[in-house]
Structure formats: structure tokens, C-alpha cells
C-alpha positions in Angstrom: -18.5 14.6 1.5 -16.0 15.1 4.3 -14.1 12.2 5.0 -14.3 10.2 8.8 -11.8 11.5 11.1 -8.5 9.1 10.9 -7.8 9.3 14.5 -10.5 8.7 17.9 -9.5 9.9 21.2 -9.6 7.6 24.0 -8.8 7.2 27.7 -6.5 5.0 28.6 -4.0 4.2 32.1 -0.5 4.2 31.4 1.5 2.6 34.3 4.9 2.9 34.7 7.7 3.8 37.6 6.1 7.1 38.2 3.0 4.8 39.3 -0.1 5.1 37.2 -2.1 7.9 35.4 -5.1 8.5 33.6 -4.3 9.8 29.6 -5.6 10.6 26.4 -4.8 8.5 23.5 -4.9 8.9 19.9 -5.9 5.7 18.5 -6.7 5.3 14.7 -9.9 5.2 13.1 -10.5 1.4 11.3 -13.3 0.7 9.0 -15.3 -1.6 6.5 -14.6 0.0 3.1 -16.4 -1.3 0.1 -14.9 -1.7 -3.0 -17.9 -1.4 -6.0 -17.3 -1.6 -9.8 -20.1 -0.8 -12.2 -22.6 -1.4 -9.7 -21.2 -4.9 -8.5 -19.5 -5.7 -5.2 -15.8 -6.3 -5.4 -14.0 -6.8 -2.1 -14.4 -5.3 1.7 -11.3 -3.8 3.0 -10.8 -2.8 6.5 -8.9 0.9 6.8 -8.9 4.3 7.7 -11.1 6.4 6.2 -8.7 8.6 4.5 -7.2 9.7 1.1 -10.4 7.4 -0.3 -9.5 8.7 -3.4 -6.6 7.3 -3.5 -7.4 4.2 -2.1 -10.2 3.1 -4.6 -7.2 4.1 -7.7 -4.3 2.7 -6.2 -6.2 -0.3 -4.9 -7.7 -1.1 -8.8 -4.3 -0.8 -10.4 -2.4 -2.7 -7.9 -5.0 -5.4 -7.9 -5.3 -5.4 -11.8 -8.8 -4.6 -12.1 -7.8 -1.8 -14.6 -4.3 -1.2 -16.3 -4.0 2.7 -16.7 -5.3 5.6 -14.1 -7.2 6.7 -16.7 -9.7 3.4 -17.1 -11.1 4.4 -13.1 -14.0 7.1 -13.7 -16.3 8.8 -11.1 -15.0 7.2 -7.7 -18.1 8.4 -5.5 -17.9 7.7 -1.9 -21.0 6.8 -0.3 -21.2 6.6 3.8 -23.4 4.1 5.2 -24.0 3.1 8.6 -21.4 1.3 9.9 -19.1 1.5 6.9 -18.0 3.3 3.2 -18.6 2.0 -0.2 -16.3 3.8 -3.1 -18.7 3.1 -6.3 -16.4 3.1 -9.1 -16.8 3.0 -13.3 -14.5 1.0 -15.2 -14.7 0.1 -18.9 -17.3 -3.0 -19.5 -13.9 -5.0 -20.7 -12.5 -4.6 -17.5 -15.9 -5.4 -15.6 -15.7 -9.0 -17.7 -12.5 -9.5 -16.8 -13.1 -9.8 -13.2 -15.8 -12.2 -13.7 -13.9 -14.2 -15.9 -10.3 -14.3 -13.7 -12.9 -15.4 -11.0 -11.1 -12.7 -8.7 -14.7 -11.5 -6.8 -14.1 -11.4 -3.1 -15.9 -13.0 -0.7 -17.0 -9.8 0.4 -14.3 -9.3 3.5 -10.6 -7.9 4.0 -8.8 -7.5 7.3 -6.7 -4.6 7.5 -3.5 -6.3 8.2 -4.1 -9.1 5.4 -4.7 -8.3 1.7 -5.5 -12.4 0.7 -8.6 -12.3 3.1 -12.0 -13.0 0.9 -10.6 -14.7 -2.5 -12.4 -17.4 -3.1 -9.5 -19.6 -4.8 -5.8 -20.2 -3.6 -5.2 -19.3 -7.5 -6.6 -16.2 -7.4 -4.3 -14.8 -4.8 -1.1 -16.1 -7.0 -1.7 -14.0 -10.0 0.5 -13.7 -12.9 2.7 -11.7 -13.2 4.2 -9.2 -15.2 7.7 -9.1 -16.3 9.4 -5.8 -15.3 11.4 -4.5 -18.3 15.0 -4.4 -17.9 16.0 -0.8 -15.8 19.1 1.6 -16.5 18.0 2.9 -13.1 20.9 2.6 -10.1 20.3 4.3 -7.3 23.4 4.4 -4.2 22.1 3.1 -1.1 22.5 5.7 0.9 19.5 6.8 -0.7 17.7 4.3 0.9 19.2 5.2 4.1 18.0 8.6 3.7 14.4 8.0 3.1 13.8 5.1 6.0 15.5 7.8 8.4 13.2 10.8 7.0 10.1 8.7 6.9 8.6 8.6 10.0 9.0 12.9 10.0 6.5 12.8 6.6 4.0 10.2 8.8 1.4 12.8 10.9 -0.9 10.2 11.3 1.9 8.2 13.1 3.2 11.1 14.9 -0.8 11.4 16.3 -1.5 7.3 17.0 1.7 5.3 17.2 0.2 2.6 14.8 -0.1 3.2 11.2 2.0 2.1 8.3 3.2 4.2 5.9 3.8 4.0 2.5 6.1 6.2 0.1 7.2 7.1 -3.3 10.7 8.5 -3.1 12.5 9.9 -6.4 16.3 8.7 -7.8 17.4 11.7 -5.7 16.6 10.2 -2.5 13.2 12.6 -1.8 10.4 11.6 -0.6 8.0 13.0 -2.6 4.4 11.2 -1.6 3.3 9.1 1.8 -0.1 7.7 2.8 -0.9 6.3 5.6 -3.3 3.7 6.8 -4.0 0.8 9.7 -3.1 -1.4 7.2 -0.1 -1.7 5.3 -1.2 -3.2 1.8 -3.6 0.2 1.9 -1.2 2.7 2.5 1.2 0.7 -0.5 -2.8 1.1 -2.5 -3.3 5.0 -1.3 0.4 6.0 -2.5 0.4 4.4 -5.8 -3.2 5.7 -6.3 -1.9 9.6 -5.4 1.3 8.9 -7.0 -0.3 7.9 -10.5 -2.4 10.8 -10.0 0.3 12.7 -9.8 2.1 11.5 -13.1 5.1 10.2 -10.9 7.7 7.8 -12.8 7.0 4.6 -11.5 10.6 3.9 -13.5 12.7 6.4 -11.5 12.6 6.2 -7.7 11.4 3.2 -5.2 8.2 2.8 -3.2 9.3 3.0 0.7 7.0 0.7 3.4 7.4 1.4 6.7 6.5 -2.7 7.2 7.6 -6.2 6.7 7.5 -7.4 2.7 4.9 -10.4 2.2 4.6 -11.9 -1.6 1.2 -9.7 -2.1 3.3 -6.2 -1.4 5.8 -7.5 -4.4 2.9 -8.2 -6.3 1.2 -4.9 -6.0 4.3 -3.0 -6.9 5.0 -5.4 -10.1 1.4 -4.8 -11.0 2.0 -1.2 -10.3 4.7 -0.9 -12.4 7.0 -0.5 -9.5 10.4 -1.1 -10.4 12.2 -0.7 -7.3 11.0 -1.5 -3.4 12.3 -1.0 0.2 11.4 -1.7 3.4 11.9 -1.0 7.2 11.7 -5.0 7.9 13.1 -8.3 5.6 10.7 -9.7 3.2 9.4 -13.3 3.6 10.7 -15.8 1.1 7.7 -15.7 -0.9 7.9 -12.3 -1.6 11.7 -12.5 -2.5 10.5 -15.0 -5.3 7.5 -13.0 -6.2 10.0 -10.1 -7.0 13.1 -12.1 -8.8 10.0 -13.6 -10.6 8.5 -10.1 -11.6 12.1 -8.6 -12.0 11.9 -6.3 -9.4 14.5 -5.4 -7.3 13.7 -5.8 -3.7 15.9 -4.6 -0.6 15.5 -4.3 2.6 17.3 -1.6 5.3 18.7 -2.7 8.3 18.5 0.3 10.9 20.9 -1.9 13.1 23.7 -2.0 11.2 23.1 1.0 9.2 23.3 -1.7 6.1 21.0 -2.0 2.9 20.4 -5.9 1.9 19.7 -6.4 -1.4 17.4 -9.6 -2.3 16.6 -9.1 -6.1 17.6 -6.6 -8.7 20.7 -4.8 -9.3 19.4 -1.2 -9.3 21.4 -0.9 -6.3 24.8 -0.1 -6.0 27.7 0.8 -3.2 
């Protein structure tokens, strides 16, 4: 099936000192995306309708509904009207485990939040794994280097002016995989699912967001296996926690001073 467009055109007035004119704007695509395991609703999440694939793999291993790419069979995408539902097969172990951990949704996810819908404060402070100890150090003008080149690997940015993106960049500094989607614990899903897909090291590079940090993000990337994450703005206290908890190291760039702060973790050095 061919997926929705990402992007809508719309007319818009744009006012400014040259007085006002009529333009087209490219203004991305948002929509209810239903997350179905074994023939049982999971979670709604509202995104863009792209790299689905990616979505419904990234989104079940950073969400610990399975533990290896390999447990996520026949992701099927099924339109319906006014929304997508990915039906999914996971192993009948993993099935129970949901029931058990109590983590079913109540059925709706903004795009901007990715807490929307539990049905327990508990169930959104998971536990966590403990990152093992890294060899990895990584210079942080690496990390300079990918938040400069990141917005040049965003087309869907380039187009609409609003996505997040979400990267995986190797210990050389490379980006080597983006996604992109309204909503920024999406894009963080759609890269690790391509990444994993991929065969990408998880233990040698760092995941790159083009947003804020928030607890959940951390907890993703620990799920993930994620040692190493950066962002384009600071993390909230919460999420500094979640990652000293979870062992992984957690930084921030400053594109105002041209600076790299470091908040957990000592993979990065001068």
C-alpha cells in the first residue's frame, strides 16, 4: 500500500513590511495511527504517515513490548477512514506480558506527548535497564558536527518548517539514518526501528533529536539500547535522572556558545 502523503498544501497570508500576500504552504500531514499486537489494540499515536515500518519496530522496542527486532513479524498496514492501524505479530510471551505489566493504552496518543493514554502513573515510570559500562568516547566536536549537518538530512523540514527529526550518527561523527515526524518521541521510534533494521551498533555512535529531552526520550533510548544521546535543546531534570539512572550518557549542544554540556556519562571527552 502506498503510504499518505507527509506534507498538504495550503493557502495561507503571510504579512510582513512588504504588506501582505497570498502563499502556498507546506504544512505536514498528522494522523491517528493504531498500534495492534496479535489482534489486540495497543495504543493510538498521532503522526505522519510515513516510514510506518519503522514506526511500528522502533515504537515496540522502545516501548518494551518485544526485546529483539527479530520478535516483530508481519507489520501490515491497514488504512481506514480517518486513520492507520499497523497489525503486528509478536510471540504469545510477549502478548502476556503486556497484559500482565498492565501497559494497554487507553487507546489515544498526542503527537507531541508520548505518556498520553496509560492508564497508571506506574506504567509510564518503567524500569529500567542498566546500560553496561562503554569503552566508547566520542570528542565533542562530533556532536557539533552532526547538530550543524542535521537539518541538511531533514527534507521533510526543508518542505514544512515543523517536524522533528531524529538521527543515528556513527563514532565518526556521520550521520548515517534520520526520520522524521510531527512528533518527536516518533521520529526517536522511526529511527531506531530503521536503524535496528539496519544492523546499526546501538554501542558505537549517539542518537541525535532535533528537540528538547523529556524523561520518556531517555527511556526509549535506554530501552533501545542506546548508549549515548544528544540534543538541539537541554533536557528536563527528569530526564537527566532517567539517564544517570539507566547509565546513559546524556548531553546537550548549545548552538549559542558553540559548547557541548554534558549531564550524564562520560563518553564524552574535550
Amino acid at each position: 500500500m502506498a503510504e499518505q502523503s507527509a506534507n498538504q498544501q495550503i493557502q495561507a497570508l503571510r504579512l510582513g513590511p512588504k504588506g501582505q500576500q497570498d502563499i502556498d504552504w507546506c504544512a505536514p500531514t498528522e494522523v491517528p495511527i493504531g498500534m495492534v499486537y496479535n489482534q489486540t489494540p495497543h495504543a493510538v499515536m498521532m503522526a505522519t504517515p510515513e516510514d510506518l515500518h519503522d514506526f511500528a519496530l522502533g515504537f515496540a522496542l522502545s516501548e518494551g513490548v518485544i526485546n529483539h527486532a527479530s520478535e516483530l513479524e508481519n507489520v501490515t498496514i491497514h488504512p481506514l477512514k480517518g486513520g492507520i492501524e499497523l497489525h503486528m505479530c509478536i510471540p504469545d510471551k510477549r502478548a502476556e506480558r503486556l497484559k500482565l505489566h498492565g501497559q494497554h493504552r487507553a487507546h489515544f496518543g498526542r503527537a507531541g506527548c508520548g505518556l498520553c493514554g496509560m492508564d497508571r502513573l506506574e506504567d509510564a515510570i518503567r524500569p529500567l535497564p542498566q546500560l553496561p559500562d562503554t569503552d566508547l568516547r566520542l570528542p565533542y566536536a562530533l556532536a557539533g558536527k552532526a547538530a550543524s549537518t542535521l537539518a541538511e538530512a531533514q527534507p521533510l523540514r526543508r518542505a514544512n518548517k515543523s517536524v522533528h527529526g531524529a538521527a543515528w550518527v556513527d563514532g565518526g561523527g556521520q550521520i548515517m539514518m534520520v526520520r522524521e515526524d510531527i512528533g518527536r518521541h516518533n521520529a526517536l521510534d522511526k529511527m531506531i526501528g530503521a536503524s535496528a533494521k539496519q544492523g546499526m551498533d546501538f554501542g558505537n555512535g549517539f542518537a541525535l533529536l532535533s528537540s528538547r529531552c523529556t524523561f520518556e526520550l531517555a527511556q526509549k533510548c535506554a530501552l533501545a539500547g542506546i548508549h549515548a544521546l544528544l540534543t538541539l535543546s537541554a533536557p528536563s531534570a527528569s530526564a537527566i535522572d532517567t539517564a544517570k539512572r539507566a547509565n546513559l550518557a546524556l548531553a546537550s549542544w548549545d548552538r549559542r556558545t558553540g559548547s557541548l554540556v554534558v549531564f550524564s556519562g562520560d563518553v564524552w571527552t574535550t
